[in-house]
mmCIF file of the N, C-alpha and C atoms, coordinates in Angstrom:
data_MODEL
# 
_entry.id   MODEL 
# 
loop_
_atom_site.group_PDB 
_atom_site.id 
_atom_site.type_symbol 
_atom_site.label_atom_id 
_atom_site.label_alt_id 
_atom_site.label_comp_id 
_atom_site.label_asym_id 
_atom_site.label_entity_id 
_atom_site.label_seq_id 
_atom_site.pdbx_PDB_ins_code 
_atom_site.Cartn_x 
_atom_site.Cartn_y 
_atom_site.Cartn_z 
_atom_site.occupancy 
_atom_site.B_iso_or_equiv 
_atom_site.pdbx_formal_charge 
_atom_site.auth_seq_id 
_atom_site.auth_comp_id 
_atom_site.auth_asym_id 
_atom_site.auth_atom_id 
_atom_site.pdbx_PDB_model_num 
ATOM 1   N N  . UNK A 1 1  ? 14.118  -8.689  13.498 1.00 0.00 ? 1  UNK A N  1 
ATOM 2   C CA . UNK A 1 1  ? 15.058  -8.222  14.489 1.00 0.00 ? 1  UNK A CA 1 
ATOM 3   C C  . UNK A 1 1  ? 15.904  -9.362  15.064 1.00 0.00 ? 1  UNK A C  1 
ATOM 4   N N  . UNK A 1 2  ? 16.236  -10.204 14.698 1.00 0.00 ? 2  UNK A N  1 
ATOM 5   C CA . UNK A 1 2  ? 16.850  -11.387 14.476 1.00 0.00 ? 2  UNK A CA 1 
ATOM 6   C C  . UNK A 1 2  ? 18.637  -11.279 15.152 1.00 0.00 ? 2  UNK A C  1 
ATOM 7   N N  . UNK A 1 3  ? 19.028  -9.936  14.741 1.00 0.00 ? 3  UNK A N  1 
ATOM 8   C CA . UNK A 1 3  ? 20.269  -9.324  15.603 1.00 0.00 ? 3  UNK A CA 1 
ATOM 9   C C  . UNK A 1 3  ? 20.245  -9.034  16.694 1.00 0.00 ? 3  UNK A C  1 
ATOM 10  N N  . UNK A 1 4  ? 19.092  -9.375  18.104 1.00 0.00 ? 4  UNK A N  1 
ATOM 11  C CA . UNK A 1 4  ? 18.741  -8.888  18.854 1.00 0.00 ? 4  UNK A CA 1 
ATOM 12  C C  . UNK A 1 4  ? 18.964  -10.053 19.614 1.00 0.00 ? 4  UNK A C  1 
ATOM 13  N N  . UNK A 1 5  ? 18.747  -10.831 18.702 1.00 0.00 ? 5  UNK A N  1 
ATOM 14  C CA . UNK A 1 5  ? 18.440  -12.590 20.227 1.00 0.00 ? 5  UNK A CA 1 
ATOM 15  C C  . UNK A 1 5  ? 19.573  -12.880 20.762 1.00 0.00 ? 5  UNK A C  1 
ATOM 16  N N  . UNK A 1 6  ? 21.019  -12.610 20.017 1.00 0.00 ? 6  UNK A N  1 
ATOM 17  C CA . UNK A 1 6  ? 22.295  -13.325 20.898 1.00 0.00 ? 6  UNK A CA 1 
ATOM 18  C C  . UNK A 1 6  ? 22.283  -12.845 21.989 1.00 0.00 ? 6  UNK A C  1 
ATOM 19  N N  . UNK A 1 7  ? 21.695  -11.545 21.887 1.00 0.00 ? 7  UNK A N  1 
ATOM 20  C CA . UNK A 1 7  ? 21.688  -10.472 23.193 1.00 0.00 ? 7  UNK A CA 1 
ATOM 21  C C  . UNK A 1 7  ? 20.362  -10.906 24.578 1.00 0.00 ? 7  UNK A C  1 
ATOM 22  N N  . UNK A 1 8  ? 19.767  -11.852 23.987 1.00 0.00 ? 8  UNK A N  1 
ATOM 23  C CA . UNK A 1 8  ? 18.650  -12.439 24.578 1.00 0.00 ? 8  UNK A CA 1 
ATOM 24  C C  . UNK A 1 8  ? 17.214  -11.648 24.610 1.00 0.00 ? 8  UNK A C  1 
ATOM 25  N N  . UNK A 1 9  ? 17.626  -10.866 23.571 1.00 0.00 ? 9  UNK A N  1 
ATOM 26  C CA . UNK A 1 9  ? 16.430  -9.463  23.660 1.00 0.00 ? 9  UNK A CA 1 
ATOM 27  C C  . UNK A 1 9  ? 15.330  -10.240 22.308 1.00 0.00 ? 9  UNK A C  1 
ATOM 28  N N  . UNK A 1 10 ? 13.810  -10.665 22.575 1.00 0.00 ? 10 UNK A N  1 
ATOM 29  C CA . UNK A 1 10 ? 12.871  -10.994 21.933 1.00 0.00 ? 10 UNK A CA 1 
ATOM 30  C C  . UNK A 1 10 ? 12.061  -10.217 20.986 1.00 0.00 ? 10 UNK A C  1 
ATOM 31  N N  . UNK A 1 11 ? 11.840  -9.964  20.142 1.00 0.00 ? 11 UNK A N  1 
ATOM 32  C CA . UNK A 1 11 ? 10.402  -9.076  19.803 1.00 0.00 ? 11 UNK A CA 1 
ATOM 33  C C  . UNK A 1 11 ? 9.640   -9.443  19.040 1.00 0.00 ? 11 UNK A C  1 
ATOM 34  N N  . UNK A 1 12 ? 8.275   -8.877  19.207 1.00 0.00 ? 12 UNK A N  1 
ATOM 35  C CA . UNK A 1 12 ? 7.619   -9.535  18.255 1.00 0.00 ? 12 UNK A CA 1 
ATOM 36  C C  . UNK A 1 12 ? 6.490   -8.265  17.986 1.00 0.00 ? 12 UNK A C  1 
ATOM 37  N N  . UNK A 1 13 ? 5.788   -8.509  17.227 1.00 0.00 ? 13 UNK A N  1 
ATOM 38  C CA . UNK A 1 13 ? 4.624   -7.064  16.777 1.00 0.00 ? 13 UNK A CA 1 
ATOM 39  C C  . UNK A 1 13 ? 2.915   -7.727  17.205 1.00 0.00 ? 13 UNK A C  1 
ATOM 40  N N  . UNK A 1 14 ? 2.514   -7.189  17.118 1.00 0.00 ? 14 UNK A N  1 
ATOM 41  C CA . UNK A 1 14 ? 0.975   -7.240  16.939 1.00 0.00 ? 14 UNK A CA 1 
ATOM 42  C C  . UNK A 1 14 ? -0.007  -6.853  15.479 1.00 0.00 ? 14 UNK A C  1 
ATOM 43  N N  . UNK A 1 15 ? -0.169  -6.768  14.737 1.00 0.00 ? 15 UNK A N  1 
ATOM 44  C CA . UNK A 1 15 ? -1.150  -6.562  13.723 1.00 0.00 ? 15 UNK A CA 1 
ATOM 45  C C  . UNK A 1 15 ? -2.418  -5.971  13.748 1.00 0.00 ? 15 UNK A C  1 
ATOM 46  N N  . UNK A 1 16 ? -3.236  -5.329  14.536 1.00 0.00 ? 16 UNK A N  1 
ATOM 47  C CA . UNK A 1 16 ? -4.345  -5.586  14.310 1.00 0.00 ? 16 UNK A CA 1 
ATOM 48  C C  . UNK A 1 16 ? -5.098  -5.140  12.832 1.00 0.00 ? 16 UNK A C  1 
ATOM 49  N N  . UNK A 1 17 ? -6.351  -5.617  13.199 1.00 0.00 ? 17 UNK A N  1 
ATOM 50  C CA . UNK A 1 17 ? -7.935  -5.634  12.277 1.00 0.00 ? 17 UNK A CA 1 
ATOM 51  C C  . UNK A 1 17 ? -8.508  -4.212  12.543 1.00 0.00 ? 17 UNK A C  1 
ATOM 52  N N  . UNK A 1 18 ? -9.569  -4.424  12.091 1.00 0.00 ? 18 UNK A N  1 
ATOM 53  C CA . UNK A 1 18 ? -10.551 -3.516  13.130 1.00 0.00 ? 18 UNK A CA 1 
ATOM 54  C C  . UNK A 1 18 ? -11.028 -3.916  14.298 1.00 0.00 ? 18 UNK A C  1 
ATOM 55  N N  . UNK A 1 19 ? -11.159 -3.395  15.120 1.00 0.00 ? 19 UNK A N  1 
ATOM 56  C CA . UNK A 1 19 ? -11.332 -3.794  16.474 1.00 0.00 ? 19 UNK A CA 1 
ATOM 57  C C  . UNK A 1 19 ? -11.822 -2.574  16.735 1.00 0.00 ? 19 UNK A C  1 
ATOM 58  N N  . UNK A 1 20 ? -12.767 -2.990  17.836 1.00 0.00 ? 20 UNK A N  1 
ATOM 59  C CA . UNK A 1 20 ? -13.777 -2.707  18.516 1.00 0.00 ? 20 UNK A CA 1 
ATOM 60  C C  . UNK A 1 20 ? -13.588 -1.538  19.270 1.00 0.00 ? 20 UNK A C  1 
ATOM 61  N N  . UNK A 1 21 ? -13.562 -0.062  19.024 1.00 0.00 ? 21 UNK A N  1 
ATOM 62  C CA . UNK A 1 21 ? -12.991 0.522   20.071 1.00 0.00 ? 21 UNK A CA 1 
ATOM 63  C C  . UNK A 1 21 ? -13.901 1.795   19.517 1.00 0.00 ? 21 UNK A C  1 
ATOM 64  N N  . UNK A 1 22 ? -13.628 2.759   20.441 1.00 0.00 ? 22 UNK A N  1 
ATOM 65  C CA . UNK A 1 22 ? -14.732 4.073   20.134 1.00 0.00 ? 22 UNK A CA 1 
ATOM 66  C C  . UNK A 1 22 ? -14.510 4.510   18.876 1.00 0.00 ? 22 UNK A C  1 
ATOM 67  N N  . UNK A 1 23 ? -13.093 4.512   18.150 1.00 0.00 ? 23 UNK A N  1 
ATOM 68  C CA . UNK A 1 23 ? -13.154 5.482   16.739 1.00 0.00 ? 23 UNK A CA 1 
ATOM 69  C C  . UNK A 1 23 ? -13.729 4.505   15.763 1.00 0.00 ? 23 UNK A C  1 
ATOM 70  N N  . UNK A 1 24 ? -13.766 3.336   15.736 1.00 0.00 ? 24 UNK A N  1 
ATOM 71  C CA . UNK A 1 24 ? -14.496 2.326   15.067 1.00 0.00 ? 24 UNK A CA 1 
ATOM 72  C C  . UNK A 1 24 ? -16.164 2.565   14.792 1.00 0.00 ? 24 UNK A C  1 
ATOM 73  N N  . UNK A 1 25 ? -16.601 2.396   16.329 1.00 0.00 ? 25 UNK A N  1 
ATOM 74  C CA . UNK A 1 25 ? -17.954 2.752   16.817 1.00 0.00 ? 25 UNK A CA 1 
ATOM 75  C C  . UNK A 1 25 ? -18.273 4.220   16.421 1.00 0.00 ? 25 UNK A C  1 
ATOM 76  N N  . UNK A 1 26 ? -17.643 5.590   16.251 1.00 0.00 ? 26 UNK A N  1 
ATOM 77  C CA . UNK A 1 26 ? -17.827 6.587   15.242 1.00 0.00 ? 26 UNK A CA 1 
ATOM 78  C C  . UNK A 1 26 ? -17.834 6.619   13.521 1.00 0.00 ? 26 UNK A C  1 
ATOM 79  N N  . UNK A 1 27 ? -17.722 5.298   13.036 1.00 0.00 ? 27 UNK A N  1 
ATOM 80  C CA . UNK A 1 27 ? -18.017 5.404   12.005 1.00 0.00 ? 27 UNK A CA 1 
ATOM 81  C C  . UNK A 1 27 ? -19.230 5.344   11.341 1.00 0.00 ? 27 UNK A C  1 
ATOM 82  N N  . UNK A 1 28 ? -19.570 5.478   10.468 1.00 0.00 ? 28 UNK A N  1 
ATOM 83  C CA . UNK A 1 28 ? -21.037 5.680   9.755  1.00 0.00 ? 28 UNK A CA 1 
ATOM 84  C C  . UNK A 1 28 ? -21.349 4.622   9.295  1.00 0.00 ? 28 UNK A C  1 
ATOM 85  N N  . UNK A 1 29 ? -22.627 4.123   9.927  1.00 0.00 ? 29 UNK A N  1 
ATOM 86  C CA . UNK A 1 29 ? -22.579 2.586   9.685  1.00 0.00 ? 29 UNK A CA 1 
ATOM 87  C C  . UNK A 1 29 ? -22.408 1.631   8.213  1.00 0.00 ? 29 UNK A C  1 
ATOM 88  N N  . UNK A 1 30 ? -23.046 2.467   7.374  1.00 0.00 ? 30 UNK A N  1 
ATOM 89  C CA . UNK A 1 30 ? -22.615 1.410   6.117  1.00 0.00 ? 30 UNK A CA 1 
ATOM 90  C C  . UNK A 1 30 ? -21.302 1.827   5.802  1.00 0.00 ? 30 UNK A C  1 
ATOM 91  N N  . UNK A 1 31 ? -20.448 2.869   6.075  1.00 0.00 ? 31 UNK A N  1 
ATOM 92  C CA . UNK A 1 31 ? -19.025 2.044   5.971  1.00 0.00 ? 31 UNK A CA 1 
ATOM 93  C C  . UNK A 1 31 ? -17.992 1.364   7.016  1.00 0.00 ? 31 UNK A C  1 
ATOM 94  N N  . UNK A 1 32 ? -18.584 0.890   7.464  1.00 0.00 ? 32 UNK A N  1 
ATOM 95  C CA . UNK A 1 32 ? -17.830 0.031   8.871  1.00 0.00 ? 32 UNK A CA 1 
ATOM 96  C C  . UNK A 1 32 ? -18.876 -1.344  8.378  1.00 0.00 ? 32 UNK A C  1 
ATOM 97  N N  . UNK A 1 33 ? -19.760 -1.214  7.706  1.00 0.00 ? 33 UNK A N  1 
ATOM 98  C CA . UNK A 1 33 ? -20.406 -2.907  7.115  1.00 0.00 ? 33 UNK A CA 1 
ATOM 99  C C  . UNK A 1 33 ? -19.174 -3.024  5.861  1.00 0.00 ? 33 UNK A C  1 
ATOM 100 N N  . UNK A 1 34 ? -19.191 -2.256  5.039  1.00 0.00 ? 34 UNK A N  1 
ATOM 101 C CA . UNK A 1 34 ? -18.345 -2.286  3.791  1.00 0.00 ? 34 UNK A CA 1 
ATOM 102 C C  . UNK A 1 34 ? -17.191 -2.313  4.224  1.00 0.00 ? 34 UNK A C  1 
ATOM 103 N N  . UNK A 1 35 ? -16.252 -1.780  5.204  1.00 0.00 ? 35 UNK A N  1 
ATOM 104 C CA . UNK A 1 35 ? -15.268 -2.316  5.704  1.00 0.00 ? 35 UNK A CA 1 
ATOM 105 C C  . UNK A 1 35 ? -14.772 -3.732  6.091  1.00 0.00 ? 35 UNK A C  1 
ATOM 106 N N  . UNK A 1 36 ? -15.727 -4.237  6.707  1.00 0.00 ? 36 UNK A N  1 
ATOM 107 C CA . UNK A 1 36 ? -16.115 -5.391  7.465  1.00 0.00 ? 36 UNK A CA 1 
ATOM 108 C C  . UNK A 1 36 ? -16.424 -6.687  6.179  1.00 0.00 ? 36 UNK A C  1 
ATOM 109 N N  . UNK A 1 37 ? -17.099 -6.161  5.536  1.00 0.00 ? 37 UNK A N  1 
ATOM 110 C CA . UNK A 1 37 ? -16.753 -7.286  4.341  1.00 0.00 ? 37 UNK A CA 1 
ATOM 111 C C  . UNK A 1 37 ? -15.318 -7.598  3.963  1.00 0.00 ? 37 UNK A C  1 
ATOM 112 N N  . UNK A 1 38 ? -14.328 -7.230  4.270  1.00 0.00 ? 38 UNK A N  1 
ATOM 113 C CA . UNK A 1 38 ? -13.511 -7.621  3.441  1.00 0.00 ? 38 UNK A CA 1 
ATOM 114 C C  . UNK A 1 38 ? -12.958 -9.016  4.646  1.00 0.00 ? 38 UNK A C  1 
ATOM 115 N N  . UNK A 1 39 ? -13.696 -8.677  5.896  1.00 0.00 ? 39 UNK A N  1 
ATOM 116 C CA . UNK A 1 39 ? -12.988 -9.639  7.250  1.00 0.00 ? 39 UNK A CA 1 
ATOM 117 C C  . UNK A 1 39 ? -14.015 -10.759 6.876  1.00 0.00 ? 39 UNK A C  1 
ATOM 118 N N  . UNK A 1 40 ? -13.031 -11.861 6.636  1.00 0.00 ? 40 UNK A N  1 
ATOM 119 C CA . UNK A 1 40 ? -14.096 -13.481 6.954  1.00 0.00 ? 40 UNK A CA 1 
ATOM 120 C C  . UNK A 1 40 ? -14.590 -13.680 7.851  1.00 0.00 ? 40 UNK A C  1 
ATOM 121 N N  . UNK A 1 41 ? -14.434 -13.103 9.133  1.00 0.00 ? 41 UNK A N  1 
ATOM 122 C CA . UNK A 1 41 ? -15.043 -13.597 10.717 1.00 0.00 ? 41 UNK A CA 1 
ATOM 123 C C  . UNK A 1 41 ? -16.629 -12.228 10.076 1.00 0.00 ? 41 UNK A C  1 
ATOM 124 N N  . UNK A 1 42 ? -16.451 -11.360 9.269  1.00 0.00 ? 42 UNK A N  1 
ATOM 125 C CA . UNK A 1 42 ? -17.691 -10.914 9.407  1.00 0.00 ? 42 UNK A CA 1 
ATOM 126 C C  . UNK A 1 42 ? -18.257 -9.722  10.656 1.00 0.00 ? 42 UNK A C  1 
ATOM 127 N N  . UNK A 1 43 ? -17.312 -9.175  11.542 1.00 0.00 ? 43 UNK A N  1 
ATOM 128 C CA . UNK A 1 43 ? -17.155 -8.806  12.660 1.00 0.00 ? 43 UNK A CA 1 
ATOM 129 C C  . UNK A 1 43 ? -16.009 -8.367  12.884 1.00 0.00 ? 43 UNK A C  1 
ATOM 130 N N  . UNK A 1 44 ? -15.794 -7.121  13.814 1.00 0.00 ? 44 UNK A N  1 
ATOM 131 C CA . UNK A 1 44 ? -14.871 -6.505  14.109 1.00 0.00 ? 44 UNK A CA 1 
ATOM 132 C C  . UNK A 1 44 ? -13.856 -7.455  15.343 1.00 0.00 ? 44 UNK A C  1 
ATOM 133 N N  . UNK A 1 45 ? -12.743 -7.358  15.519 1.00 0.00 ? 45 UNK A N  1 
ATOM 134 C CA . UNK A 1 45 ? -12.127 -7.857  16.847 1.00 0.00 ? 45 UNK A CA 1 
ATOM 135 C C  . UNK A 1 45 ? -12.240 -7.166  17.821 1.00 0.00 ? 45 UNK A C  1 
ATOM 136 N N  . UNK A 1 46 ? -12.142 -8.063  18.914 1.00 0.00 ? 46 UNK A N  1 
ATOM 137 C CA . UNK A 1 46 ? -11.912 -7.226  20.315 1.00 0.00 ? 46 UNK A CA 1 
ATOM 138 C C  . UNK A 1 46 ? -10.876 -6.966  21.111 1.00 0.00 ? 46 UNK A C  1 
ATOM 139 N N  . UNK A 1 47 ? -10.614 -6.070  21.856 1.00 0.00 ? 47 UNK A N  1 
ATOM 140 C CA . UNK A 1 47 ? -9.753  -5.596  22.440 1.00 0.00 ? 47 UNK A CA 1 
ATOM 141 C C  . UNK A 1 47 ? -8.981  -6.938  23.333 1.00 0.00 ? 47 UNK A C  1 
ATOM 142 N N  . UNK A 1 48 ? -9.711  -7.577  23.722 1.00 0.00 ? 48 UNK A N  1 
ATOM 143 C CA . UNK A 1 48 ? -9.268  -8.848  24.866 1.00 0.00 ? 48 UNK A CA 1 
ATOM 144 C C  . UNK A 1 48 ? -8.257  -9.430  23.528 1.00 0.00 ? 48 UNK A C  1 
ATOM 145 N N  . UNK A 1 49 ? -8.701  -9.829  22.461 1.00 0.00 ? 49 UNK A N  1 
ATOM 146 C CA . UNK A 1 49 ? -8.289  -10.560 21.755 1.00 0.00 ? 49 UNK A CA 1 
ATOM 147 C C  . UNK A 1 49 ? -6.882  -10.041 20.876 1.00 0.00 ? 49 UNK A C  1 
ATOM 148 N N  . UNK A 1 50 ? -6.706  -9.021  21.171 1.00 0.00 ? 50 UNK A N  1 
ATOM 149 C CA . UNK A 1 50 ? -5.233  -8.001  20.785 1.00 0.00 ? 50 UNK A CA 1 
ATOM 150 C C  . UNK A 1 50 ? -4.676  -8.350  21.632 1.00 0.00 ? 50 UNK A C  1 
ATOM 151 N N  . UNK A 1 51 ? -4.940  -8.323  23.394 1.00 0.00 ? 51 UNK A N  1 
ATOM 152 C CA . UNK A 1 51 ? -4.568  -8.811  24.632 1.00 0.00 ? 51 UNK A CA 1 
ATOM 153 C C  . UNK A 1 51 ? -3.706  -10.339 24.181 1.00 0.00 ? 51 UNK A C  1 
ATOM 154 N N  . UNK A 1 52 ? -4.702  -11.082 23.673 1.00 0.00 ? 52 UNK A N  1 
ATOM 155 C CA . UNK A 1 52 ? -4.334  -12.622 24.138 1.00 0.00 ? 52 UNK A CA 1 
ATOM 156 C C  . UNK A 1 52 ? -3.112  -12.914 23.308 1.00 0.00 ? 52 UNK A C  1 
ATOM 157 N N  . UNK A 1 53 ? -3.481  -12.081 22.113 1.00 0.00 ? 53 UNK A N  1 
ATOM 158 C CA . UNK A 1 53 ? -1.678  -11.860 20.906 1.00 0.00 ? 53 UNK A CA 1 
ATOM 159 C C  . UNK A 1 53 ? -0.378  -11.251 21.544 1.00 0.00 ? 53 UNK A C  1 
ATOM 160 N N  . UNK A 1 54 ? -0.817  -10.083 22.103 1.00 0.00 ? 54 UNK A N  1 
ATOM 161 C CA . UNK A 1 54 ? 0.519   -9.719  23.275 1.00 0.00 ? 54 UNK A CA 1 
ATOM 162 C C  . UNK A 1 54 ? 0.532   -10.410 23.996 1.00 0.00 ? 54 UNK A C  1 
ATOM 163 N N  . UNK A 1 55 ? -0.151  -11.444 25.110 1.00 0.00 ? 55 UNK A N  1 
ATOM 164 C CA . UNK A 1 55 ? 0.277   -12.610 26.107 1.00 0.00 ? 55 UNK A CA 1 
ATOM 165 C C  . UNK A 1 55 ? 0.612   -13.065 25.526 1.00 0.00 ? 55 UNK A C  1 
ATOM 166 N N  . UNK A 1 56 ? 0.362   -13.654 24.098 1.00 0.00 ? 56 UNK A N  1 
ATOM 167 C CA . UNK A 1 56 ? 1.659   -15.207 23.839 1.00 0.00 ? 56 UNK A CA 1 
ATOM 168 C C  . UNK A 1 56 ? 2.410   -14.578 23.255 1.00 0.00 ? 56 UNK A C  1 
ATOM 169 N N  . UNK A 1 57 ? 2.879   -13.734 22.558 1.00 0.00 ? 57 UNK A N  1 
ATOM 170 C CA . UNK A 1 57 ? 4.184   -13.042 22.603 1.00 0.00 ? 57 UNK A CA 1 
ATOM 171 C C  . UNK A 1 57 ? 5.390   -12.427 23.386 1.00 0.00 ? 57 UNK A C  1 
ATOM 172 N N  . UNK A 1 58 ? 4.361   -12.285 25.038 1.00 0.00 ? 58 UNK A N  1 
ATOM 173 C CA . UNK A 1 58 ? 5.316   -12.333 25.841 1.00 0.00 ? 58 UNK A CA 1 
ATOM 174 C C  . UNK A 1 58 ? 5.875   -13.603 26.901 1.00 0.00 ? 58 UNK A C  1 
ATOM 175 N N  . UNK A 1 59 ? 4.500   -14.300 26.874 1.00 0.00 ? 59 UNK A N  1 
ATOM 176 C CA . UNK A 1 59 ? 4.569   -15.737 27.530 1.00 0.00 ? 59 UNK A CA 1 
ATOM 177 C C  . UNK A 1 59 ? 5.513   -16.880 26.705 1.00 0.00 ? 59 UNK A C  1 
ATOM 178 N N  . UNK A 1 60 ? 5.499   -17.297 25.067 1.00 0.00 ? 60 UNK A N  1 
ATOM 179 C CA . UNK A 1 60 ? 6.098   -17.823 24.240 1.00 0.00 ? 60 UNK A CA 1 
ATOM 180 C C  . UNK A 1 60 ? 7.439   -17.592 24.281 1.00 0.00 ? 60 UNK A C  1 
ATOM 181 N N  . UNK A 1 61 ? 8.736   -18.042 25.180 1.00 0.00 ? 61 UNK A N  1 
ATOM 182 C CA . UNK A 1 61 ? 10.204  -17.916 25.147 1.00 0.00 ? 61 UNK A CA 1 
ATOM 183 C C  . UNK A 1 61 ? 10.783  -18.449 23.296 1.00 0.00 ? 61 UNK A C  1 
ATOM 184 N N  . UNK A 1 62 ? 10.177  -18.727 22.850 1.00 0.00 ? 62 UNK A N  1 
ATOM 185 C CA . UNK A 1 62 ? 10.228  -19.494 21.479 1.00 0.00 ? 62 UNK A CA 1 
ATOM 186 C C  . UNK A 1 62 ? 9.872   -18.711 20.433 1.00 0.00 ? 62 UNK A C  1 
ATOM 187 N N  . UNK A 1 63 ? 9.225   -18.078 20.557 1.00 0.00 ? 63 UNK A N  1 
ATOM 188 C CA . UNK A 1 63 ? 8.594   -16.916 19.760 1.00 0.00 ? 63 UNK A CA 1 
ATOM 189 C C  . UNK A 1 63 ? 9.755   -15.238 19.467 1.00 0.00 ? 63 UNK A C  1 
ATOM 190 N N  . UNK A 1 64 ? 10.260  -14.806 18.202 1.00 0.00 ? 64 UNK A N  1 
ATOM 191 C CA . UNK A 1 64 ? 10.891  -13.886 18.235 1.00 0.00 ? 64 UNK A CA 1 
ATOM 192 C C  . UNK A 1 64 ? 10.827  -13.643 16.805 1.00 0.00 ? 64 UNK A C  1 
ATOM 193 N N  . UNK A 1 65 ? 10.924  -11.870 16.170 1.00 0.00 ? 65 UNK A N  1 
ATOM 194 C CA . UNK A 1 65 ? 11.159  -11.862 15.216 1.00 0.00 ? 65 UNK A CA 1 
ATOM 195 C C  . UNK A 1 65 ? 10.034  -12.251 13.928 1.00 0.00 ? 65 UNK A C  1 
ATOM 196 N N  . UNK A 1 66 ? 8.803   -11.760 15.013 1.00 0.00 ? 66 UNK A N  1 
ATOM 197 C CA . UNK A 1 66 ? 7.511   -12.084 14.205 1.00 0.00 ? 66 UNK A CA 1 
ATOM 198 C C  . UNK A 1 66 ? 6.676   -11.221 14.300 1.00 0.00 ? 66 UNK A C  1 
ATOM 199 N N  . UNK A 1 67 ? 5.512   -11.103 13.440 1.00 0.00 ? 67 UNK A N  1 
ATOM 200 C CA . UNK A 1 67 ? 4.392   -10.604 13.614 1.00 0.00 ? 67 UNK A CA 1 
ATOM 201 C C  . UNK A 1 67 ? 3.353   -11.394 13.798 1.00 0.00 ? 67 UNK A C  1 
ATOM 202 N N  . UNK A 1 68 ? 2.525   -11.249 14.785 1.00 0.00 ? 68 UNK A N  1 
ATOM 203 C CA . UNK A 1 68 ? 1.014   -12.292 14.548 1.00 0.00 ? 68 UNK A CA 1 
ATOM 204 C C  . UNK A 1 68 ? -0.053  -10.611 14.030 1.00 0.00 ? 68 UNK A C  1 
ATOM 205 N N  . UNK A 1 69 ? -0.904  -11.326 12.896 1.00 0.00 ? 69 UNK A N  1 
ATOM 206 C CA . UNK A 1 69 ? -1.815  -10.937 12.844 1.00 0.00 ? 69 UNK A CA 1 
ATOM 207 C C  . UNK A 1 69 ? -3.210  -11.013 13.079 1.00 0.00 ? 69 UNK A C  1 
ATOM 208 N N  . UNK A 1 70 ? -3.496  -10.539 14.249 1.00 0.00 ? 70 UNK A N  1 
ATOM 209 C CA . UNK A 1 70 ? -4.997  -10.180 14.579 1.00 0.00 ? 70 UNK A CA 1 
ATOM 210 C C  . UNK A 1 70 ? -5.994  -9.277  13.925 1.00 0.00 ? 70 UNK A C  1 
ATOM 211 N N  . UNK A 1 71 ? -6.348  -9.968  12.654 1.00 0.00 ? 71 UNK A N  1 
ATOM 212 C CA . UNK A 1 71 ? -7.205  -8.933  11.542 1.00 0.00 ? 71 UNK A CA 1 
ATOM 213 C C  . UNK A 1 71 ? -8.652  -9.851  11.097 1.00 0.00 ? 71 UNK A C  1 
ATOM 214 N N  . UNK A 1 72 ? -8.983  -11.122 11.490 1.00 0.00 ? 72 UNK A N  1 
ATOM 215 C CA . UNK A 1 72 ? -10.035 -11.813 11.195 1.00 0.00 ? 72 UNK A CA 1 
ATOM 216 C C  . UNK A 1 72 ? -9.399  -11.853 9.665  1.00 0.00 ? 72 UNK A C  1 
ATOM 217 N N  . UNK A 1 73 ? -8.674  -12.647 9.349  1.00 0.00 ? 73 UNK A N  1 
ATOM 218 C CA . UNK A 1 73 ? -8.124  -13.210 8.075  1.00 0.00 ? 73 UNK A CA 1 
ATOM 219 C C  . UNK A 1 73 ? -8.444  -12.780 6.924  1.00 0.00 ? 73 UNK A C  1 
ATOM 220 N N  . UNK A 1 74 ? -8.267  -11.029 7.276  1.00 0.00 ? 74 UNK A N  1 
ATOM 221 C CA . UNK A 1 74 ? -7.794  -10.006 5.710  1.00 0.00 ? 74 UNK A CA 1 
ATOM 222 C C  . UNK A 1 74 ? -7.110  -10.138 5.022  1.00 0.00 ? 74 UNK A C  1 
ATOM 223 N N  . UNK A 1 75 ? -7.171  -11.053 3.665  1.00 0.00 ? 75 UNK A N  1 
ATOM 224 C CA . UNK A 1 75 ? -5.645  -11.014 3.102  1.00 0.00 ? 75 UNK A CA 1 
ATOM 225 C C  . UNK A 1 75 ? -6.427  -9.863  1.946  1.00 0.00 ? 75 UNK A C  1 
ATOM 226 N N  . UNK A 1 76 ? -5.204  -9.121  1.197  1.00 0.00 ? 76 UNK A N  1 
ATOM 227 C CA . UNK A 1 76 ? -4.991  -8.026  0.657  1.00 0.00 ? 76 UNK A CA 1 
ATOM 228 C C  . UNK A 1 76 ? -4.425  -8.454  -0.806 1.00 0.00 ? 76 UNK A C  1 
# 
C-alpha cells in the first residue's frame, strides 16, 4: 500500500500462527500436536504476542507497507 504514504497514511498487517485462543483449545488433541509440528517454537502463540506485533506497527513511524509474521517460523 505504498500509494498511501504521500498521504501520510501507514499500514501494515499482522500474520498470525496458531495462537492460543478457545477455537484452538477445541481441537482434538492429536491434531493440534500434528498441527504444531510444523511450528519450530513447538507451541502455539499467544494472544499478548499478536498484541506486541500490532504495538510496533503502530508505535514504528518507519514501518509501512508490511506484514510481520507472528506464526513461530512456519515456512510453507
Amino acid at each position: 500500500m505504498e500509494e498511501l504514504t504521500p498521504y501520510g497514511i501507514r499500514t501494515g498487517a499482522v500474520a498470525p500462527g496458531f495462537i492460543d485462543t478457545p477455537i484452538l483449545r477445541e481441537m482434538r488433541p492429536e491434531v493440534l500436536e500434528g498441527a504444531l509440528q510444523a511450528v519450530p517454537l513447538r507451541r502455539p502463540g499467544k494472544p499478548s504476542e499478536i498484541f506486541q506485533a500490532v504495538k510496533f506497527i503502530l508505535e514504528c513511524d518507519y514501518f509501512t507497507g508490511r506484514c510481520v509474521d507472528v506464526d513461530g517460523g512456519i515456512r510453507s
